[in-house]
SEZA-65366 format. One record per residue (C-alpha): y, z, x; residue in three letters. Coordinates in steps of 0.05 Angstrom, whole numbers, plus 5000, padded with zeros to 4 digits. Each point is the difference from the previous one (the first is absolute). Example, Ala and Ser with C-alpha at 12.3 -4.5 7.8 and 13.67 -1.06 7.14 Angstrom:
491051565246ALA;506949875027SER;
***
This chain:
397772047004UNK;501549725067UNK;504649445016UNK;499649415051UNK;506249965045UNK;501149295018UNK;504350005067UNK;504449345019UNK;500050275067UNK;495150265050UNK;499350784997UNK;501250375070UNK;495550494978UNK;491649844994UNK;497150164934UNK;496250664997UNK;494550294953UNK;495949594933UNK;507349864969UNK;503549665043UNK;503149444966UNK;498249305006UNK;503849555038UNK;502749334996UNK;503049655052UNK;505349354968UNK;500049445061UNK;506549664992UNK;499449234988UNK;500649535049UNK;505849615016UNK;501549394963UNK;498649315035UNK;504449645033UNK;503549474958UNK;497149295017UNK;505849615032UNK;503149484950UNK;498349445051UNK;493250145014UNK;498650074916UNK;504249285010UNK;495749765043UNK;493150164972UNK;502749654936UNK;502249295042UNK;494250025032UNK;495650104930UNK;503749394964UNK;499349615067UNK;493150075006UNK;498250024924UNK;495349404986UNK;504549754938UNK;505950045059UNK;494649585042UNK;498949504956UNK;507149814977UNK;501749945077UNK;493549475006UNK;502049694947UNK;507349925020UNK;498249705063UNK;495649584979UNK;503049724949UNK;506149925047UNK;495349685053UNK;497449514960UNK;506549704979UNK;502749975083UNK;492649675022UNK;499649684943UNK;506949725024UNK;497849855067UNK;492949664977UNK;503849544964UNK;505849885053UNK;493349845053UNK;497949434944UNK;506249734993UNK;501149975074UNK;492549825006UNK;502049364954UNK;506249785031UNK;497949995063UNK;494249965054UNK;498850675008UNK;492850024971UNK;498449475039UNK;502050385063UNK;496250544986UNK;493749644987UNK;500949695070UNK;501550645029UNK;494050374965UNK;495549405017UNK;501750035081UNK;498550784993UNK;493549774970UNK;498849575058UNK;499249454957UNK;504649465031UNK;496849474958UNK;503150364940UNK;506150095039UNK;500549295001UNK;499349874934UNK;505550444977UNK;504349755047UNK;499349244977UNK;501950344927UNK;505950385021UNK;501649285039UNK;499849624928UNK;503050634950UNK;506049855054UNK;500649354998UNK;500150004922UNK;504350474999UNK;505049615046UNK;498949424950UNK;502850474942UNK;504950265034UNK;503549225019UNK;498449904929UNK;505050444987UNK;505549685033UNK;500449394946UNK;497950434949UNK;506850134973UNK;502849294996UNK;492949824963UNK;501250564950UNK;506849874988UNK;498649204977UNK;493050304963UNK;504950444961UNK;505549464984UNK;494849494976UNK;496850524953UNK;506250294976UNK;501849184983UNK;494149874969UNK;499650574963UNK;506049824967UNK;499149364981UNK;493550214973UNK;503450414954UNK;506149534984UNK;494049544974UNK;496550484968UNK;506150124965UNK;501449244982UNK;494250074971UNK;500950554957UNK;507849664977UNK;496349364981UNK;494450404949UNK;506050454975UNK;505849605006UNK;504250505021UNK;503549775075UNK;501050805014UNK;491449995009UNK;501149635066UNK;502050645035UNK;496450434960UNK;493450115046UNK;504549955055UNK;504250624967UNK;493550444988UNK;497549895071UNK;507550325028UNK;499350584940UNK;492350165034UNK;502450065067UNK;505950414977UNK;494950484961UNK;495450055068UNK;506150205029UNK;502050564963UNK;493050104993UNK;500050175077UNK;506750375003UNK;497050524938UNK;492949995057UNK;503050055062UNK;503050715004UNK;493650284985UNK;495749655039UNK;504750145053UNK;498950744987UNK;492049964986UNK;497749435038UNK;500750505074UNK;495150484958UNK;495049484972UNK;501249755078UNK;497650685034UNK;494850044942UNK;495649335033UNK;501950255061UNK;496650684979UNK;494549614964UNK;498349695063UNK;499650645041UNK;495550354948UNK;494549385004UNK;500450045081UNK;499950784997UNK;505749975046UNK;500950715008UNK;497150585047UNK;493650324982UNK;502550664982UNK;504649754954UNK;495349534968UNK;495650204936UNK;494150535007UNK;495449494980UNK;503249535046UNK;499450455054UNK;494250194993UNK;496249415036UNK;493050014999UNK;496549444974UNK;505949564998UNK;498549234997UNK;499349665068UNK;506349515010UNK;501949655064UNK;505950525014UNK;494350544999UNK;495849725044UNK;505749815048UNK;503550674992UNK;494050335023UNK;497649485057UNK;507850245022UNK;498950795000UNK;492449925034UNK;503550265060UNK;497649325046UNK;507049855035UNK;499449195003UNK;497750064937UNK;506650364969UNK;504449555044UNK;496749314980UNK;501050274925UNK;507350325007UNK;501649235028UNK;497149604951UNK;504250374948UNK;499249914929UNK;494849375015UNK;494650465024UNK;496049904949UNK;498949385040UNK;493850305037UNK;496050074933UNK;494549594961UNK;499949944929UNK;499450814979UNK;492949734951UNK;496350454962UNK;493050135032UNK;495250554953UNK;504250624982UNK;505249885056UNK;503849455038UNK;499149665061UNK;505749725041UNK;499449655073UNK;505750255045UNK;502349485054UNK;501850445055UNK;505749885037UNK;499549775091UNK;498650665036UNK;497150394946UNK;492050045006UNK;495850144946UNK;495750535021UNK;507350375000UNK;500249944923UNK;492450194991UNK;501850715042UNK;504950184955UNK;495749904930UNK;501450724980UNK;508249875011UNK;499549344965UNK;497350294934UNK;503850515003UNK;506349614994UNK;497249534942UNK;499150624962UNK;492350095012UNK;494850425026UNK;496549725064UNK;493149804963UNK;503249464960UNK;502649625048UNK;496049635048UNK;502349535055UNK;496049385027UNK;500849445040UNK;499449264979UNK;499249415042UNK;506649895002UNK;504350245064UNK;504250535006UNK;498350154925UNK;497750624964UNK;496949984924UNK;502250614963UNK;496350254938UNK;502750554961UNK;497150214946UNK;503850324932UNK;501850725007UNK;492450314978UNK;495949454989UNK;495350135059UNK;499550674963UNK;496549734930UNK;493049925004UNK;495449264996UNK;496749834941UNK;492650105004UNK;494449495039UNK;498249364966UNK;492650305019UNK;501150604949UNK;503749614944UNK;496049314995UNK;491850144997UNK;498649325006UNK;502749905073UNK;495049745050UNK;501049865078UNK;498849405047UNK;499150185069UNK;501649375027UNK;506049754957UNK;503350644962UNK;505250445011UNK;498550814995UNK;506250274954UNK;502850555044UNK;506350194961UNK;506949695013UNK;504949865050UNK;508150305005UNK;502049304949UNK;494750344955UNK;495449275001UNK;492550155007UNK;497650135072UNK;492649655009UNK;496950045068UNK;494449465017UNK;493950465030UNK;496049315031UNK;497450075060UNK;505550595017UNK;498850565040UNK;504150604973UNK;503150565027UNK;504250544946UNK;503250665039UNK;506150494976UNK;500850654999UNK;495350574969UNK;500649964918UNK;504049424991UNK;495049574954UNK;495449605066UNK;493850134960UNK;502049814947UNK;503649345027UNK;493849805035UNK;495450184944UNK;504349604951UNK;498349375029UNK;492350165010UNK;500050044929UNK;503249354990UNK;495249745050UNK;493650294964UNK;500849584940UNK;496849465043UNK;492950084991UNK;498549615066UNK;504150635039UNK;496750525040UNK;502450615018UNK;497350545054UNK;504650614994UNK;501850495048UNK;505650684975UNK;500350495055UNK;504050404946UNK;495250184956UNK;503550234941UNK;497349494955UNK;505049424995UNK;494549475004UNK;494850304955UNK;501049454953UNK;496649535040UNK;493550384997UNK;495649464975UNK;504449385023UNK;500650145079UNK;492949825043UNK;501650645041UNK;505050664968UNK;501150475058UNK;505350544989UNK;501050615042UNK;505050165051UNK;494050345061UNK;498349765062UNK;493449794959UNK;503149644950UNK;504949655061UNK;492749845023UNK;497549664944UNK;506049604991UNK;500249745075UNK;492949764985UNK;501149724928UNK;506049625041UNK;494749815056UNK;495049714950UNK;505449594971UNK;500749735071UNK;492549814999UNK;501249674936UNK;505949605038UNK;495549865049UNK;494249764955UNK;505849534964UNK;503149765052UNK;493249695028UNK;498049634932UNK;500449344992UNK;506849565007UNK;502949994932UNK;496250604968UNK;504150314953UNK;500350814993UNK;502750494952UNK;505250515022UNK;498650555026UNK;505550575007UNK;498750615050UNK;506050464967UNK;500350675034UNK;505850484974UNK;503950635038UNK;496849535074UNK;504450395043UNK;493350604989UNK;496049515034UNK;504549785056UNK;501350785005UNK;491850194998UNK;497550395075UNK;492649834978UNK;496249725041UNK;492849575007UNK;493450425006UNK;494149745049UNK;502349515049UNK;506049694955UNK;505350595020UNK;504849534976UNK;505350314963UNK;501049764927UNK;507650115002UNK;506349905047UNK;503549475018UNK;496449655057UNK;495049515010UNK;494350554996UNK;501850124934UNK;494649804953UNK;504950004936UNK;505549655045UNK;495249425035UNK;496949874923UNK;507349964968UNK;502149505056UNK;493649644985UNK;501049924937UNK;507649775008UNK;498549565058UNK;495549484957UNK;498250364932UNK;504349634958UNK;497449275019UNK;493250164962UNK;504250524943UNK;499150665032UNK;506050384991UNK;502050655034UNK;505150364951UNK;503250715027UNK;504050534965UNK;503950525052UNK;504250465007UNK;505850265045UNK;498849445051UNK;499350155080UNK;497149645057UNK;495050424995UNK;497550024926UNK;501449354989UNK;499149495067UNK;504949485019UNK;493949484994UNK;497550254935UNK;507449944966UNK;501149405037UNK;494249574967UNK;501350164925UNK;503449384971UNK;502350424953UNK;504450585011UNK;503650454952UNK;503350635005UNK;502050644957UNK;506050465017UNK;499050205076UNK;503750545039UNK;502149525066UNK;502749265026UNK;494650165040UNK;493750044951UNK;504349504960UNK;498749495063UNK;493050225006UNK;498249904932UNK;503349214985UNK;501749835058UNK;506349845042UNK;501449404972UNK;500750234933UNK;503250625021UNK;505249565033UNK;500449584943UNK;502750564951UNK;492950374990UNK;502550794984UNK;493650374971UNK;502850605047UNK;506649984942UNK;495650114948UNK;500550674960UNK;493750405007UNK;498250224934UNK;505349664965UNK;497349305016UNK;493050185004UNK;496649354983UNK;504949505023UNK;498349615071UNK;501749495043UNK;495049435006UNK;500449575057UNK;494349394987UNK;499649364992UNK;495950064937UNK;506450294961UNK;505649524981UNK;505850215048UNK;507349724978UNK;501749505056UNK;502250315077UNK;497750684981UNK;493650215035UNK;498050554950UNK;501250204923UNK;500650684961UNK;494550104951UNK;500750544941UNK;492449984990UNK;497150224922UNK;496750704994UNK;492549934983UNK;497250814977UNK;492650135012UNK;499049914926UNK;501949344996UNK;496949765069UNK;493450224975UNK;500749584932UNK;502949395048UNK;492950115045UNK;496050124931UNK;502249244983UNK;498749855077UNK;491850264995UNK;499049604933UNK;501949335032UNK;494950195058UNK;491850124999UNK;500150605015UNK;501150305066UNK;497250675032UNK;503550405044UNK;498850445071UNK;504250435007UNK;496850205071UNK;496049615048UNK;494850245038UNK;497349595055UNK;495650485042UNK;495250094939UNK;494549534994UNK;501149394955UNK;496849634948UNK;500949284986UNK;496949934932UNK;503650644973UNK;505849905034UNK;500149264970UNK;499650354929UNK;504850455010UNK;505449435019UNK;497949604949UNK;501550634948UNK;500549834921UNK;501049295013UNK;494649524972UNK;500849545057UNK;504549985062UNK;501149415052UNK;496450055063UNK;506050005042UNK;502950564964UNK;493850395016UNK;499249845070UNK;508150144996UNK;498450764970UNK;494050175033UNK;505249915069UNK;505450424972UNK;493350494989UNK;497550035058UNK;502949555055UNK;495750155044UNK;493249914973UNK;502849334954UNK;506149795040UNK;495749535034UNK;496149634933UNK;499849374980UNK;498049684936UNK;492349945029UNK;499850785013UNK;501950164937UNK;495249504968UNK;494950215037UNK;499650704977UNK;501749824923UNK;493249455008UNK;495850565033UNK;502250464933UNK;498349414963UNK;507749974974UNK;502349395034UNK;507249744988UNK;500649364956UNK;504849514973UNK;505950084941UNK;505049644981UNK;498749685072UNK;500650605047UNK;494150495031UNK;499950634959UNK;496150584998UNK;498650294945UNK;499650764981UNK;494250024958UNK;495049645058UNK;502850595046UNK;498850514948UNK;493449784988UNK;497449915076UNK;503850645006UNK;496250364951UNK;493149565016UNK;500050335071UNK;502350584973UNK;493150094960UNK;494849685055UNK;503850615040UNK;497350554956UNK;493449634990UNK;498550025075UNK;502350725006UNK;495250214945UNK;
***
């Protein structure tokens, strides 16, 4: 049996045959590590309890505890100063000439004049006081005394005993003898405790003002955001905004600073507040700087918006609690109450509500309308919100142009004269001339008698900027183009029309865009809308083009909006909005209104009307037909007005019945034996005389071709 030879060294001789022996080679360990110096293991353990959070928060709490008491001492060392002399006065004056308010100034001045001269009064006062107190205490102490020596008389007399006359006298001296020992037992204590209970209010008073620096103060102290918004806030951050005559006019009015502010009132689920602004500080300087301003009252830039009232040299702030703009609206008064009905003339279309969270109505009378914002930010459904409103007045009709196409307006299928939706050069097309015949129908009005009375008529086209964008151009002679922005421009020249005198006989032009340029959307076209609202936009620029410069120099930011965070919240800038006083546009939160619903809202809107059938495409190079084209306008209705026939057959066909009068159209209907005839007072035609000459002519038609 063969043995291994294990070898602590290596052999000098190589192994040789099948038994050589195994090897193993032992690697000595390594060294041992160098000892860690005493100072550094020192050091790591400092700098551990330093920098240990319990270490942390005992050296906070230290300080501020500390802190409190010495500010605390100094807040109430300013009162008392403040109190005694006229020190507050001199800052008001001082605070009011760094206002520029010399009137103020003034003011103060005349009180510091008066506190002075009272106090001088005291102060002589003073000088007799002594001699007055001296006889007021020796004509107390006598009468005192004899009170007592009577009272005691009286008590000998009852008892008979002449000792009783001093007796009440006696217990008086034994009661001020007890308060006297009383106080020498008090006094050494209160000696020792009254400093403590003495640094304690001091302390107290620090703690309330949160006299301290921020890092020592409280995590939920420090932590800021969405902190109640208190004169010092607002002037503390007015004083970091980084506007230089701004900071000095503040850092000399002192502690009276607050001076510049309005009432802080509640407005919605915020505040408002009108800041003064002191001489040399603009206030377009304080509208640049909205980001830096809510910043430093502890909010994100949405929720605070900056305007400009009537008032000079004054900005209105509106800042909103920390997440409120967040939290959705409730739903529209169109979805919750079934009963609601419109007016035209006199109502209010519920859009949703404004930053104070009251109910934002707009007035759609004889308004022009204009709605543009970004891609996906809720126009559509903005604009379609208040056509729904709008179509629960039977007297309303609509002629609807969407150059989208992705069936947003379906619902009104049935409840619009004319439906086109489609975003080709044929569908622009149509819609330039549905918008045409609706200027024939403008025309036709606008030559009627003085004092003739007609119902609206709204031309809405949504996603216009297709049809301003559209290369196509006229076939046969007319090589007019039907878009662009000139005055060859067949969608441009009708819009214009339309704007220019449309809403004197209630033909109203109503747009939805998007992305505004001068070239998708004209300067005249945005221009003649008299009402003009705006969703989150990229630029000042397309802010400007969109409402205008006056409102954009009056505070109007739709370029601040969030995209996609605020999608549904515009600025409106109308006169058929209520607008709070020197602001020339208001923030609307508008309600959300799904397909479902819209279509139930509509379904109520076609059951308050005859019946109404729509074209969804209009064809004017094929050959008409008055009688048919008279039955197809009047639809499912049993009878319809002749004015709202002659009014359809135009939006039909403009061209073959833009040019009719009440006489053409009863001249066809007597020929068909289906004349128009009297109810209720007004000339109707009725459905089942069409039907019947319809069907009449129909049959002598076969007959003759047999």
């Amino acid at each position: 049996m063969s043995e291994n030879v294990v070898h602590l060294h290596k052999p000098t001789d190589p192994p040789t045959g099948d038994t050589a022996p195994t090897v193993l080679t032992v690697v000595p360990d390594a060294p041992p590590a160098r000892p860690v110096p005493l100072w550094v293991r020192s050091g790591r353990v400092v700098k551990s309890a330093v920098t240990h959070e319990t270490t942390r928060a005992t050296v906070r709490a230290a300080a501020r505890h500390g802190l409190y008491t010495f500010n605390g001492g100094r807040i109430v060392a300013r009162r008392a100063w403040d109190g005694r002399t006229g020190s507050r006065y001199e800052r008001m004056i001082r605070a009011a000439e760094a206002a520029g308010n010399l009137e103020a100034a003034e003011e103060w001045e005349e009180r510091l004049q008066r506190f002075r001269a009272a106090r001088h009064h005291r102060r002589m006062d003073l000088l007799h006081s002594p001699v007055e107190a001296a006889k007021g205490v020796a004509v107390g102490a006598g009468m005192s005394i004899g009170v007592l020596v009577a009272l005691g008389v009286v008590m000998a007399l009852n008892t008979g005993h002449v000792g009783d006359v001093i007796t009440p006298l006696s217990a008086t001296i034994d009661f001020i003898a007890l308060l006297m020992r009383i106080v020498q037992v008090v006094w050494g204590p209160a000696l020792t405790i009254g400093p403590f209970l003495a640094l304690l209010a001091l302390w107290s008073v620090g703690r309330k003002q949160h006299a301290a620096p921020a890092w020592a103060l409280p995590a939920n102290v420090r932590n800021t955001e969405g902190e109640p918004i208190t004169p010092s806030i607002v002037v503390k951050a007015l004083r970091d905004l980084g506007v230089p005559a701004l900071a000095r006019a503040i850092k000399e009015m002192g502690d009276a600073g607050a001076s510049m502010l309005g009432p802080i009132r509640i407005a919605g689920c915020g505040v408002e507040v009108d800041v003064t602004l002191p001489s040399g500080v603009a206030t377009n300087e304080v509208q640049a700087k909205r980001r830096k301003l809510a910043e430093n009252l502890t909010r994100h830039e949405h929720e605070v918006f900056i305007t400009i009232p009537q008032a000079a040299r004054t900005v209105r702030l509106w800042v909103a609690d920390s997440g409120a703009l967040d939290e959705p609206i409730g739903p529209s008064p169109l979805v919750t109450d079934d009963t609601m009905t419109a007016d035209y003339t006199k109502g209010k279309a519920p859009w949703g509500q404004d930053l104070r969270g009251d109910a934002a109505a707009l007035s759609l009378y004889q308004r022009h309308l204009l709605i543009t914002g970004l891609s996906n930010q809720g126009k559509t459904v903005a604009l379609r919100s208040l056509a729904l409103w709008l179509s629960l007045d039977k007297s309303v009709q609509f002629l609807m142009g969407d150059l989208k196409g992705a069936g947003d307006w379906n619902m009104f299928d049935g409840l619009a004269t004319t439906l086109i939706q489609g975003p080709t050069d044929e569908h622009v097309i149509q819609v330039t001339e549905m918008v045409e015949g609706a200027v024939d129908e403008m025309n036709r009005r606008l030559q009627a008698p003085p004092g003739t009375v007609f119902p609206p008529l709204i031309v809405l086209v949504d996603e216009a900027q297709v049809a301003f964008m559209c290369p196509a151009k006229g076939t046969g002679k007319d090589k007019r183009p039907y878009g662009g922005a000139k005055a060859d421009s067949r969608y441009f020249m009708a819009v214009r029309k339309i704007h220019n005198q449309g809403r004197a006989v209630n033909v109203l032009m109503w747009q939805g865009t998007q992305d505004p340029t001068n070239e998708n959307l004209p300067k005249l076209v945005r221009e003649g809308a008299h009402t003009r609202a705006s969703l989150a936009l990229g630029t000042e620029s397309q802010a400007r083009m969109a409402l205008g410069d006056k409102a954009v120099d009056g505070g109007a930011a739709p370029n601040l909006l969030r995209p996609g965070l605020d999608r549904g919240t515009l600025v409106v800038a109308s006169d058929g909005i209520t607008i709070p006083a020197g602001q020339s546009s208001i923030t609307v939160r508008t309600h959300y209104i799904d397909d479902d619903a819209a279509k139930a809202i509509t379904d109520r809107a076609k059951a308050l009307r005859d019946g109404v059938t729509t074209l969804h495409a209009i064809d004017r190079s094929a050959e008409h037909d008055p009688l048919a084209d008279i039955a197809a306008v009047v639809g499912d209705a049993p009878r319809v007005r002749t004015k709202d026939v002659l009014a359809r057959l135009a939006a039909r066909n403009g061209d073959a019945y833009g040019d009719w009068s009440f006489l053409d159209l009863k001249r066809v209907l007597d020929d068909a034996d289906a004349g128009p005839y009297k109810s209720d007072g007004v000339m109707v035609v009725s459905r089942d005389r069409v039907a019947r000459a319809l069907a009449n002519r129909d049959g002598e038609g076969s007959a003759s071709a047999e």
